[in-house]
MDAnalysis code that builds the backbone (N, CA, C; Angstrom):
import MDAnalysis as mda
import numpy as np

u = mda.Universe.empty(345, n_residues=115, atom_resindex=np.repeat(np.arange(115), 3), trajectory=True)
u.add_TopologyAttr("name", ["N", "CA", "C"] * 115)
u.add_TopologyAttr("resid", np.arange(1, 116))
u.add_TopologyAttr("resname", ["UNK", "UNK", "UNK", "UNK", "UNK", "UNK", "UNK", "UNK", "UNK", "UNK", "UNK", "UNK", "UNK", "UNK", "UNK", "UNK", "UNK", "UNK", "UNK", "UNK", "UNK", "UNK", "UNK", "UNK", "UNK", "UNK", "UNK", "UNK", "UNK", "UNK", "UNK", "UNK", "UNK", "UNK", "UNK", "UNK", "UNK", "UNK", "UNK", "UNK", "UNK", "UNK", "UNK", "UNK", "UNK", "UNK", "UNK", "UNK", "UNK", "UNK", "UNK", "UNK", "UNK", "UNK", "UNK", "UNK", "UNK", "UNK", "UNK", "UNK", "UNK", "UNK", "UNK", "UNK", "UNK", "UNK", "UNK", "UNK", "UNK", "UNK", "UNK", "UNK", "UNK", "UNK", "UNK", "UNK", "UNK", "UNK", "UNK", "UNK", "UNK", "UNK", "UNK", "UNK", "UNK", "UNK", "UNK", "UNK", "UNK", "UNK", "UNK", "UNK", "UNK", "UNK", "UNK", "UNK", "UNK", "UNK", "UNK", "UNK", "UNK", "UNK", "UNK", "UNK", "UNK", "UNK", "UNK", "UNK", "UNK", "UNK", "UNK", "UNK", "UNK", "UNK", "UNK"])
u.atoms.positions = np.array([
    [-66.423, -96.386, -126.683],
    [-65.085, -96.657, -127.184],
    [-65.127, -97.707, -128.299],
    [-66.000, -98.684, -128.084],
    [-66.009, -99.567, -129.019],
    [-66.906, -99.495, -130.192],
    [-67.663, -98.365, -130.128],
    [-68.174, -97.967, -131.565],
    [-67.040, -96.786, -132.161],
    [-66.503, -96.227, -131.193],
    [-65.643, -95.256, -132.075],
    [-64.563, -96.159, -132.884],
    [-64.019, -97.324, -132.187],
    [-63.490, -98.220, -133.238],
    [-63.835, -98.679, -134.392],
    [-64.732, -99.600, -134.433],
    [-65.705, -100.028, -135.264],
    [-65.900, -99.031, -136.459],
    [-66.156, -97.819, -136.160],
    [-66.689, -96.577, -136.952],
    [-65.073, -96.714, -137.723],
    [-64.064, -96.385, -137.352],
    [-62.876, -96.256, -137.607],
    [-62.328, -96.969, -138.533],
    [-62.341, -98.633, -138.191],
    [-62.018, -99.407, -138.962],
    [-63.269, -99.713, -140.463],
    [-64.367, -99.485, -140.103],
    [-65.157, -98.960, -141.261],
    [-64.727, -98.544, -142.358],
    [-64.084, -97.339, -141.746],
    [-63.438, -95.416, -142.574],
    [-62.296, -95.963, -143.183],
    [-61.439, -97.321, -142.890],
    [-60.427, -97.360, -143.421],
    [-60.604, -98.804, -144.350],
    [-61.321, -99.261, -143.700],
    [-61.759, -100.336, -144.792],
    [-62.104, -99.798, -146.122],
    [-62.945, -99.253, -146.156],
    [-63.687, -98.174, -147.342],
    [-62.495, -97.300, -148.050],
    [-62.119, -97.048, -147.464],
    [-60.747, -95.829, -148.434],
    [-59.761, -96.880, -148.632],
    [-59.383, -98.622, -147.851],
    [-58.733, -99.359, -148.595],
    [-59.528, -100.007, -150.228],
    [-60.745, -100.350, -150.162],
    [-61.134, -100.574, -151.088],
    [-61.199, -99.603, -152.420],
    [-61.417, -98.088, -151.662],
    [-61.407, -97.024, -153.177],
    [-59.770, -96.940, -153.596],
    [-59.163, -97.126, -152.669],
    [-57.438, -96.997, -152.830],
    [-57.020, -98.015, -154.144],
    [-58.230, -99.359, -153.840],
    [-57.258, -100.469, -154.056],
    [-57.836, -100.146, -156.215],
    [-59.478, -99.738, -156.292],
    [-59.942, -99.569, -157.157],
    [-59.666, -98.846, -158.257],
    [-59.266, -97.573, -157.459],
    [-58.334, -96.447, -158.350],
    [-57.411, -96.936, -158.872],
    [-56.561, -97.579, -158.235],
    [-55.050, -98.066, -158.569],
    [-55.430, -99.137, -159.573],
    [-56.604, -99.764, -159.656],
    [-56.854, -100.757, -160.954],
    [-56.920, -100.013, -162.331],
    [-58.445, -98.700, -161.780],
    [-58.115, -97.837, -162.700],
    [-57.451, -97.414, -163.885],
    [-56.520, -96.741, -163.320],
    [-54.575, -96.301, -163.677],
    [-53.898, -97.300, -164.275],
    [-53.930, -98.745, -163.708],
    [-53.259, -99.367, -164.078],
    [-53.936, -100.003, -165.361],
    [-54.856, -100.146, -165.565],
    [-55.711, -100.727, -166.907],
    [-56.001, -99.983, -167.958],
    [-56.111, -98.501, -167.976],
    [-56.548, -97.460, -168.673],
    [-55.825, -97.159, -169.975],
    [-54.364, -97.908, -170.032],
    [-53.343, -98.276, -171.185],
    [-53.405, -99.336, -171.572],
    [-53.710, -100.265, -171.379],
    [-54.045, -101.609, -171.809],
    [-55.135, -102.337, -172.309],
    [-54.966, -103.154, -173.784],
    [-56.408, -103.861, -173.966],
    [-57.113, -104.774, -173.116],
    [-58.310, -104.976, -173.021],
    [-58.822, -105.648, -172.168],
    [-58.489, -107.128, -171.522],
    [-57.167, -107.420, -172.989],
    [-57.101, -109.045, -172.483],
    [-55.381, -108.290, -171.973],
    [-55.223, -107.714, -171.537],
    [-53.725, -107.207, -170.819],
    [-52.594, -107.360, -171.849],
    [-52.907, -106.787, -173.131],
    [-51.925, -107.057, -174.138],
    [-50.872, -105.642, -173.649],
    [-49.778, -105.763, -174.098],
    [-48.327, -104.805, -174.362],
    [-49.141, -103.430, -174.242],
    [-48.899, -102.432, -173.678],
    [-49.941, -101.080, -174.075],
    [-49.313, -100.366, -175.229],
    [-50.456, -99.897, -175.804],
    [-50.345, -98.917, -177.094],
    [-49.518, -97.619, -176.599],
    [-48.964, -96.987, -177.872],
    [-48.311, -96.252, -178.029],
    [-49.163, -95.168, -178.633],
    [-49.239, -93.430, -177.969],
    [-49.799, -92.843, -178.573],
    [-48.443, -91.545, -178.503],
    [-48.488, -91.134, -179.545],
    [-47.343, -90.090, -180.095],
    [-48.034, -89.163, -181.202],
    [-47.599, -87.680, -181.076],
    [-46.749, -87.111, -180.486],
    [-47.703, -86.912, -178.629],
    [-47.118, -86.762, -177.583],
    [-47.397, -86.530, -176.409],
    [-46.875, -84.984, -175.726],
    [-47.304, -83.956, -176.324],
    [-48.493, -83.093, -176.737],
    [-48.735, -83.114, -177.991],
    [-50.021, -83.132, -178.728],
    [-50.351, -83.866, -179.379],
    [-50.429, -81.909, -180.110],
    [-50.042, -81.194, -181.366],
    [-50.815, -80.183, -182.016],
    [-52.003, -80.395, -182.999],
    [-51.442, -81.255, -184.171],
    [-52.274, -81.704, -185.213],
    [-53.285, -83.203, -185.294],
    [-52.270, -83.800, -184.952],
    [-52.350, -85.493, -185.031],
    [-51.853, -86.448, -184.335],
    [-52.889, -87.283, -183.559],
    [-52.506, -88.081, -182.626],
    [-52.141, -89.711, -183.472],
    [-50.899, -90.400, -182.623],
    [-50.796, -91.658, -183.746],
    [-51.176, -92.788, -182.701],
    [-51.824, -93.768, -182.828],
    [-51.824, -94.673, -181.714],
    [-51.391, -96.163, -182.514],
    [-50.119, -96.764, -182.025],
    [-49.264, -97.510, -182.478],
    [-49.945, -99.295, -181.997],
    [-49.806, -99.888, -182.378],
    [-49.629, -101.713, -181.163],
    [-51.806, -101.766, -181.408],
    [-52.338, -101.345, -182.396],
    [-53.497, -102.112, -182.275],
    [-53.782, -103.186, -183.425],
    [-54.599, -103.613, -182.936],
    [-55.029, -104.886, -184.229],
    [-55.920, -104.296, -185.189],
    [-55.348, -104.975, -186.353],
    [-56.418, -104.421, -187.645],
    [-57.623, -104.894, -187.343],
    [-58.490, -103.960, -187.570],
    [-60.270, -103.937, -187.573],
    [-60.653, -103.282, -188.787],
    [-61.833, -104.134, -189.333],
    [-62.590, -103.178, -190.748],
    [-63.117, -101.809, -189.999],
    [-63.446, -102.335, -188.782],
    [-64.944, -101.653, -187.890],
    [-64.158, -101.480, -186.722],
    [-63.633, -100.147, -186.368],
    [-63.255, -99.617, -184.912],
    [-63.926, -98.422, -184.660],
    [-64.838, -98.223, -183.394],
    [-65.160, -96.946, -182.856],
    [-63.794, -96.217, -182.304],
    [-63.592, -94.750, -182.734],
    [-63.112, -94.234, -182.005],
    [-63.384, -92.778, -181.272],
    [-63.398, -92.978, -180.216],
    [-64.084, -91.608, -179.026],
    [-63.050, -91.004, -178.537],
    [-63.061, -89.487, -178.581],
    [-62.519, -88.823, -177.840],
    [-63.123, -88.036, -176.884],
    [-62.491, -88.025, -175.605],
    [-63.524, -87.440, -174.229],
    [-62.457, -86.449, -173.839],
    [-63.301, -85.787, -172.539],
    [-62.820, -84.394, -172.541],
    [-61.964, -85.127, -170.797],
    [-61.616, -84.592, -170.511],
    [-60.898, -84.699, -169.181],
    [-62.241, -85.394, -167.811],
    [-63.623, -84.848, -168.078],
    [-64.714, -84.733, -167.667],
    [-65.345, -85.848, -168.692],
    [-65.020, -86.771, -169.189],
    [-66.087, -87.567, -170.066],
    [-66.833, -87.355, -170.962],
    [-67.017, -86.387, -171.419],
    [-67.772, -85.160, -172.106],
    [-67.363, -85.945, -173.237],
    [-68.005, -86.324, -174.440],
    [-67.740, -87.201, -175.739],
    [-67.204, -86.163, -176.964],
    [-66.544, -86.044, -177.350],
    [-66.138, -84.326, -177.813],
    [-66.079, -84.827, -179.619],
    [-65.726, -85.911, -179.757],
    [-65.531, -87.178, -181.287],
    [-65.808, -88.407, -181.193],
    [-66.577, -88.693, -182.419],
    [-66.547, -90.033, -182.481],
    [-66.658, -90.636, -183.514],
    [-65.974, -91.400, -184.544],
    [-66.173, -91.760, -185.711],
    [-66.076, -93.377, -185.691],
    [-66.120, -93.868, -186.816],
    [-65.806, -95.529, -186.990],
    [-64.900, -95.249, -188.609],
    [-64.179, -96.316, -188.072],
    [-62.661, -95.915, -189.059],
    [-61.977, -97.508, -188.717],
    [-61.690, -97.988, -190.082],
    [-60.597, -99.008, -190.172],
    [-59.136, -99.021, -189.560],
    [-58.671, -99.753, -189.062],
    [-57.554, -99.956, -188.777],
    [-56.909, -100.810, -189.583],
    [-55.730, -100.395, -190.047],
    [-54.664, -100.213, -190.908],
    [-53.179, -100.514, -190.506],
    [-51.995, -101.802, -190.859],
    [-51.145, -101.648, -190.595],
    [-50.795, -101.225, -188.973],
    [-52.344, -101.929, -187.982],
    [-51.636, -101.798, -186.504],
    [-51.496, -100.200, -186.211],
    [-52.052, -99.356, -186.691],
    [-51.909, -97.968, -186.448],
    [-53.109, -97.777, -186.919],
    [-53.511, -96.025, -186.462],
    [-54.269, -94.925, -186.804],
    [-53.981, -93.887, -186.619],
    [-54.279, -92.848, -187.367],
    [-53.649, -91.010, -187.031],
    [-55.230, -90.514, -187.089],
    [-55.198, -89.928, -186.074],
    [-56.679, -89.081, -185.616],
    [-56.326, -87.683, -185.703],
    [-56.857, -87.145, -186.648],
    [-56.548, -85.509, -186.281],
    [-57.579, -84.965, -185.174],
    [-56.686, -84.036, -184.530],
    [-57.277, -83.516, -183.016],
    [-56.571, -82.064, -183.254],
    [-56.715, -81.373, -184.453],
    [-56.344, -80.007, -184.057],
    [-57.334, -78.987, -184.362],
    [-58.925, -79.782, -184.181],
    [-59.996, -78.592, -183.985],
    [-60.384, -78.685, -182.568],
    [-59.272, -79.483, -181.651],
    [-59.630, -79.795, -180.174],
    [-58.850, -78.414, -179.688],
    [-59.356, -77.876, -178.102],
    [-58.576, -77.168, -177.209],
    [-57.630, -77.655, -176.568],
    [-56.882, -77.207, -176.133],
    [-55.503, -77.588, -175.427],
    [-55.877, -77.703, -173.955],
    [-55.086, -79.425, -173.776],
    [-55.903, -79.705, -172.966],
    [-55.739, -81.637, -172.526],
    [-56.408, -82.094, -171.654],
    [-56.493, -83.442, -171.558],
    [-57.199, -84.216, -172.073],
    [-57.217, -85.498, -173.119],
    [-58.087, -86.110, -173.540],
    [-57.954, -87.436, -173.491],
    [-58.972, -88.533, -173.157],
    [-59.377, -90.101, -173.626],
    [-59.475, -90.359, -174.938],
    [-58.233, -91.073, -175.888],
    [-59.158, -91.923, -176.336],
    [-59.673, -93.435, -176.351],
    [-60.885, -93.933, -176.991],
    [-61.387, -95.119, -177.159],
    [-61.410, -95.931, -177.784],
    [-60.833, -97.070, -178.337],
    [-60.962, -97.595, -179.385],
    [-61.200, -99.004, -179.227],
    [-63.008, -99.250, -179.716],
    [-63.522, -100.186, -179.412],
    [-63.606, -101.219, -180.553],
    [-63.837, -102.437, -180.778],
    [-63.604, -103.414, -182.073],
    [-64.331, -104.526, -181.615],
    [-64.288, -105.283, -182.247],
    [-64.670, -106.625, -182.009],
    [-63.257, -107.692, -181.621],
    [-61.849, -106.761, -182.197],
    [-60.736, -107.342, -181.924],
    [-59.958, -106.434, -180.621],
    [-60.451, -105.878, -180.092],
    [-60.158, -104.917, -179.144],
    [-60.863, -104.067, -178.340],
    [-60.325, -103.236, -176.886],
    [-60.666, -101.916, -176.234],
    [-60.073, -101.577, -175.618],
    [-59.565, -100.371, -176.229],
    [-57.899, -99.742, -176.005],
    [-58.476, -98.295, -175.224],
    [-58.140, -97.654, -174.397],
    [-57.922, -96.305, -173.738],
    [-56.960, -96.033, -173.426],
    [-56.593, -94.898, -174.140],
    [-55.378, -94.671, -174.040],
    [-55.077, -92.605, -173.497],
    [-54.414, -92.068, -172.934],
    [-54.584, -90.749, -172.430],
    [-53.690, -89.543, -173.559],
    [-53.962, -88.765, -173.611],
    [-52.683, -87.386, -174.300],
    [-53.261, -86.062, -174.164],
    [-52.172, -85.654, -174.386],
    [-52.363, -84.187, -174.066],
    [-52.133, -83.132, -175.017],
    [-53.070, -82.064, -175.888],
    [-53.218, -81.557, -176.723],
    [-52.821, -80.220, -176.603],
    [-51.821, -79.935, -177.133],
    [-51.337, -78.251, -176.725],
    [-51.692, -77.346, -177.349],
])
């Protein structure tokens, strides 16, 4: 009886910790690393061109696009301009995508969806 407990409270300890991890996840995945305002990405389904609004100018920003699966599908280095960038994404499939945008003044992930 008292290992079937033990075992139990184990099982729920463990799924409180992945519970608690995920939910960090989700909650960070819009936001720069120092918890600034989250970016704005529009249009949300995205056909031609994705805009991502609220970043800091960089000479030097990586930006990655991943597949639903992580799968690295783009990646260029491109200035940031006026707190914005427009990424064209209409040689992408319709579909779910990450993007990344890494700097020395930033690291933004942000989600959209490409119709």
């Amino acid at each position: 009886m008292k290992k079937s407990i033990i075992i139990l409270f184990a099982i729920f300890f463990q799924l409180g910790l992945y519970s608690q991890l995920e939910t960090n996840l989700h909650t960070t995945s819009f936001y720069t690393t120092s918890q600034e305002p989250k970016v704005k990405v529009f249009p949300n389904p995205a056909t031609n061109v994705v805009n991502v609004l609220g970043l800091k100018n960089s000479p030097k920003a990586v930006i990655t696009i991943s597949d639903a699966y992580g799968n690295v599908l783009l990646q260029h280095q491109w200035e940031i301009k006026n707190h914005a960038i427009n990424i064209p994404v209409s040689n992408l499939n319709p579909g779910i995508y990450t993007i990344a945008i890494i700097s020395e003044e930033q690291q933004v992930r942000a989600r959209f969806y490409k119709q």
